[in-house]
C-alpha positions in Angstrom: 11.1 -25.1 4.0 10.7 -24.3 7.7 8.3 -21.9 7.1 6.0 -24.1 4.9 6.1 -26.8 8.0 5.2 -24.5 10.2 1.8 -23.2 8.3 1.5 -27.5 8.1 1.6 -28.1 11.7 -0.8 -25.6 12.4 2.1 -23.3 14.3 1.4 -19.8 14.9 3.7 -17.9 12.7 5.4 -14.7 13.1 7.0 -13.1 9.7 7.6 -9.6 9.8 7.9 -7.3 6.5 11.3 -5.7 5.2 12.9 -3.3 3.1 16.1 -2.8 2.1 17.0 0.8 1.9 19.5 2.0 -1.2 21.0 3.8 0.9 22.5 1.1 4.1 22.0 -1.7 1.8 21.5 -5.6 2.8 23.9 -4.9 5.5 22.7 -2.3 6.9 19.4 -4.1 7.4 20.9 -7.3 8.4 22.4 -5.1 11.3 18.5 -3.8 12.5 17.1 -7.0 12.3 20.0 -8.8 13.8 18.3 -8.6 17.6 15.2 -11.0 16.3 17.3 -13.5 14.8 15.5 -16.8 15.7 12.4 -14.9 16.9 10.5 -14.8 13.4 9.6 -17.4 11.7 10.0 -15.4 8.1 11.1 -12.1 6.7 9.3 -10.8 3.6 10.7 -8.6 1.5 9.1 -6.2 -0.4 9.4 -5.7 -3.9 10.5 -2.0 -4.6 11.1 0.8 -7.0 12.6 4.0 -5.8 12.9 7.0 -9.1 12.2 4.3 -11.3 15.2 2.1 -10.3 14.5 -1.4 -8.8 15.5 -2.8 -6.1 17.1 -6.6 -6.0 14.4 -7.9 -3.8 15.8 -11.4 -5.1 19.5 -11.0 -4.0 18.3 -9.3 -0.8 16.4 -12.7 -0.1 19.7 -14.7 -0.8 22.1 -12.4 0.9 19.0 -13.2 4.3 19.1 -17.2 3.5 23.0 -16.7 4.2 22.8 -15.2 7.2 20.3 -17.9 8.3 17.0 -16.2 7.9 14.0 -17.8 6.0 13.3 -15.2 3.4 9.9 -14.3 1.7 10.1 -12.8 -1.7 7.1 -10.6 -2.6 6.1 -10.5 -6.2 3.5 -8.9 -8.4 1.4 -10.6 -10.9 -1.2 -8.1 -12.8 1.3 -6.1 -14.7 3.5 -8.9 -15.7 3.4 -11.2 -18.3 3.3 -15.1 -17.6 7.0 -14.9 -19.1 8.0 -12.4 -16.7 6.6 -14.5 -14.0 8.1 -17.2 -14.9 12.1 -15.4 -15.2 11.1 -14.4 -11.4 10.3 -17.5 -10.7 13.1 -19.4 -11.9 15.6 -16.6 -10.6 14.1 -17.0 -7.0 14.7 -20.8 -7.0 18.6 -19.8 -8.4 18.7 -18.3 -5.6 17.5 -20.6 -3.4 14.4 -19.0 -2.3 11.8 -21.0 -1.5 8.9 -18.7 -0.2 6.6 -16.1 -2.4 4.0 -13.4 -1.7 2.3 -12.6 -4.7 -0.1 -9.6 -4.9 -1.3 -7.3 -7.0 0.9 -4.2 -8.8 -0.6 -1.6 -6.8 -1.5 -1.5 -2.8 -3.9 1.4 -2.8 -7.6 1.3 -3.3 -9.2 3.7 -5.9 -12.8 3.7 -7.5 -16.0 2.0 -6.6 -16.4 -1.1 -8.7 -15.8 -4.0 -7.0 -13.0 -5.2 -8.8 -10.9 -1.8 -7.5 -12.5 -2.4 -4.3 -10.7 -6.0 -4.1 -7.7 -4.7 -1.7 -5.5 -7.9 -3.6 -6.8 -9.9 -6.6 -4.0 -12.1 -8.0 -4.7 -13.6 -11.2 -4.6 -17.3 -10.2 -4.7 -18.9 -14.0 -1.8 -17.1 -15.1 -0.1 -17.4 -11.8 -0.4 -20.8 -11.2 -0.1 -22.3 -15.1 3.5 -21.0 -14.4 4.0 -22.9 -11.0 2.5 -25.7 -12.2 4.6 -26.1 -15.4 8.0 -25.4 -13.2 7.0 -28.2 -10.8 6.5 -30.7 -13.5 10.3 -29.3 -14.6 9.4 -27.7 -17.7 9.1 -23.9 -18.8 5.5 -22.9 -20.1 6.9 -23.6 -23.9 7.5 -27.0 -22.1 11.7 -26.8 -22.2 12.9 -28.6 -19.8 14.2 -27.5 -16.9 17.3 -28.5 -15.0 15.5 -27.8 -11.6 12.3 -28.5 -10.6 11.4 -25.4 -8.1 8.8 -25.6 -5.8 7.2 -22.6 -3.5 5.1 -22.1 -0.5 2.8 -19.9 -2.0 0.7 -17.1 -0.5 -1.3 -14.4 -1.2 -3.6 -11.0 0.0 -7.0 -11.3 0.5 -8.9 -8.5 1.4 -10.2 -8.8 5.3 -12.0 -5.4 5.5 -15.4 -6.5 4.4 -16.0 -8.1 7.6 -18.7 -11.0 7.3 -19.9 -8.6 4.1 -17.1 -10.7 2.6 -18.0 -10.4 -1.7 -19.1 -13.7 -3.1 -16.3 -13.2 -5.6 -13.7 -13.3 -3.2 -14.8 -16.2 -1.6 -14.8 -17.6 -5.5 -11.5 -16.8 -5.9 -9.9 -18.1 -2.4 -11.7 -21.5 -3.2 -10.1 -21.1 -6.2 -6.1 -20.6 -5.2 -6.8 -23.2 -2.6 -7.8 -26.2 -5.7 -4.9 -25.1 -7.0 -2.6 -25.1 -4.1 -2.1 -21.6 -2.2 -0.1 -22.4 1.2 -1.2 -19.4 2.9 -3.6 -15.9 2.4 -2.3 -12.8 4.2 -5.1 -10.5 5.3 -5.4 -6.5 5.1 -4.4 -4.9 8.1 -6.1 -5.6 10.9 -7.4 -3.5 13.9 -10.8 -4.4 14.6 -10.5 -8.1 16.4 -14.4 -8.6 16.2 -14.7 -7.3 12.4 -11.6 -10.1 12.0 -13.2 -12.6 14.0 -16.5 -12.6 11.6 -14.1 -12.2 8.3 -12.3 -15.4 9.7 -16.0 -17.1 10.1 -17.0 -16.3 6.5 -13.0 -17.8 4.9 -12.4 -20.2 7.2 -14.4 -23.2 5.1 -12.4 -22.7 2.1 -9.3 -24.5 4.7 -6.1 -22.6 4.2 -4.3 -21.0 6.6 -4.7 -16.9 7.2 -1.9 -14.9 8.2 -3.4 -11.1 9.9 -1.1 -8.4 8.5 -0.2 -6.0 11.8 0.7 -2.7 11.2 2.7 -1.1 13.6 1.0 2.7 14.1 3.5 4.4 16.3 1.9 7.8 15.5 -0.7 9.7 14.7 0.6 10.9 11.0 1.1 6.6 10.3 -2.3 6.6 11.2 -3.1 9.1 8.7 -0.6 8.0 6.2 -2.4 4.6 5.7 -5.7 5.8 5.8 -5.1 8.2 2.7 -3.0 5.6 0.9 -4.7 2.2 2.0 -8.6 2.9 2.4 -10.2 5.7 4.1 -11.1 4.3 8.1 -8.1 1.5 7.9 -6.8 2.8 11.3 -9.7 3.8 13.6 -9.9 7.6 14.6 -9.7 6.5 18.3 -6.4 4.3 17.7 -5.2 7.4 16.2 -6.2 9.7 18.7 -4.9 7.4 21.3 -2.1 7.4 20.3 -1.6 11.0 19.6 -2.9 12.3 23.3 0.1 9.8 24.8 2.7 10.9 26.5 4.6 7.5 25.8 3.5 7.1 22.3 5.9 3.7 21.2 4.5 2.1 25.2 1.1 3.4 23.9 1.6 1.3 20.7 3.2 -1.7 22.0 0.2 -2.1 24.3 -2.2 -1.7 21.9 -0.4 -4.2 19.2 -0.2 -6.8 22.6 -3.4 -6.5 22.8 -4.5 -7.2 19.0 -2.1 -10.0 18.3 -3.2 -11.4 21.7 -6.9 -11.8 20.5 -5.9 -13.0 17.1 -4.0 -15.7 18.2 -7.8 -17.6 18.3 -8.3 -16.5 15.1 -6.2 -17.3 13.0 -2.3 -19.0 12.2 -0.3 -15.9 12.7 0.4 -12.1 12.5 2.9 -10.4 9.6 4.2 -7.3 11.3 4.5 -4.0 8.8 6.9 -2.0 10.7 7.1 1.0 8.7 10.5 1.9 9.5 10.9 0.8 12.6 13.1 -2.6 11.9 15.4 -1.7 14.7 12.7 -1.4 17.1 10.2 -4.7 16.4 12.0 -6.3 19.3 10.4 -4.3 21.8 7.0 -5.6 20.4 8.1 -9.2 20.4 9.4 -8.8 24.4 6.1 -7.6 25.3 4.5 -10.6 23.4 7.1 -12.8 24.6 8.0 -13.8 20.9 
């Protein structure tokens, strides 16, 4: 478990986010990401449906562990039943995966109560009376297992609020970390001083915070996440810079450079959403020299 040592010895981590397309296929990605072998420390991969059909997050993961990557399987929890989490659970150890991301069942943000307004909330009891009973080797009927899996666990927490952060979210981070959360994985950042007093607020509870990058390389990504994240996740003047370049990837590599730069004494690392751009993250980790 590389990746959980890593988080341990207080490394700065670089895991970038995946998808496997149903069209290329794990070998299609494999070939895109093949230029960053040994350059990031983890690869999550997404969980997925595409016209209802889902895709095998869980075999993608194995076929990465064969080629030598560390693989992070992403998983839901609010939709599924403590038996459902459990079956993904045990599959993903099968398959010798040994890293999760768990959020919720849906990344957009509707309504105003608070509860919608939490950008992640996983639901730590039911999560976690599942981990715990695997550990001890035992199913949550208490069968026992032949295994005993463990994770490095992780999960979102919702960075936006700034130092507003909501008393209940603070609740609930102390919470996972009693009960033994490796890592939280921010919102996506783009305001380094909004960050810096978010990281002021969470960084008592003494876990480990990863600061999701997104990597805007135009002005309709720009758009694209504000109308399906939260309205003002990328700044108009990101956008508009962006969109008056005449180099608009050199335009976003500088300003990226420049973010993960300043959150380097922030926090314990970055997870890079490339939003298609696989084949391309390289030219973002030259400029960093990553």
């Amino acid at each position: 478990m590389q990746f959980k040592k890593s988080l341990q010895n207080r490394k700065f981590v670089v895991t970038l986010e995946i998808q496997p397309s149903m069209e290329a296929g794990i070998e299609g990605l494999i070939r895109k990401i093949d230029p960053i072998r040994g350059r990031i420390d983890a690869l999550a991969v997404s969980e997925l449906k595409i016209e209802g059909v889902a895709v095998d997050t869980a075999g993608a993961c194995r076929a990465l562990k064969e080629q030598q990557f560390e693989p992070i399987l992403e998983t839901t929890c609010r939709e599924k039943s403590r038996i459902d989490i459990q079956e993904h659970l045990i599959k993903a150890s099968e398959a010798g995966i040994e890293n999760i991301l768990t959020f919720t069942d849906d990344y957009r943000i509707s309504g105003d109560s608070l509860q919608e307004m939490m950008f992640f909330h996983v639901d730590s009891a039911k999560l976690f009376s599942v981990v715990d009973n695997l550990r001890e080797g035992h199913d949550i009927t208490g069968r026992e297992l032949q295994m005993r899996p463990t994770f490095c666990i992780g999960t979102g927490i919702d960075s936006s609020w700034g130092k507003e952060v909501p008393d209940l979210e603070l609740e609930e981070m102390e919470e996972l970390a009693r009960r033994g959360i490796h890592y939280f994985l921010s919102t996506p950042v783009f305001d380094l001083d909004s960050f810096d007093q978010f990281m002021n607020r969470v960084r008592p509870v003494g876990i480990p915070v990863i600061a999701e990058v997104a990597i805007v390389r135009s002005a309709e990504m720009g758009h694209f996440l504000n109308r399906h994240i939260k309205p003002g996740t990328v700044p108009g003047h990101i956008i508009e810079r962006i969109e008056k370049s005449p180099d608009r990837e050199k335009t976003s590599i500088e300003m990226v450079t420049r973010l993960v730069e300043g959150l380097k004494d922030l926090c314990q690392g970055v997870h890079f959403i490339p939003m298609g751009a696989e084949d391309r993250i390289s030219r973002y980790l030259d400029a960093l020299r990553l």
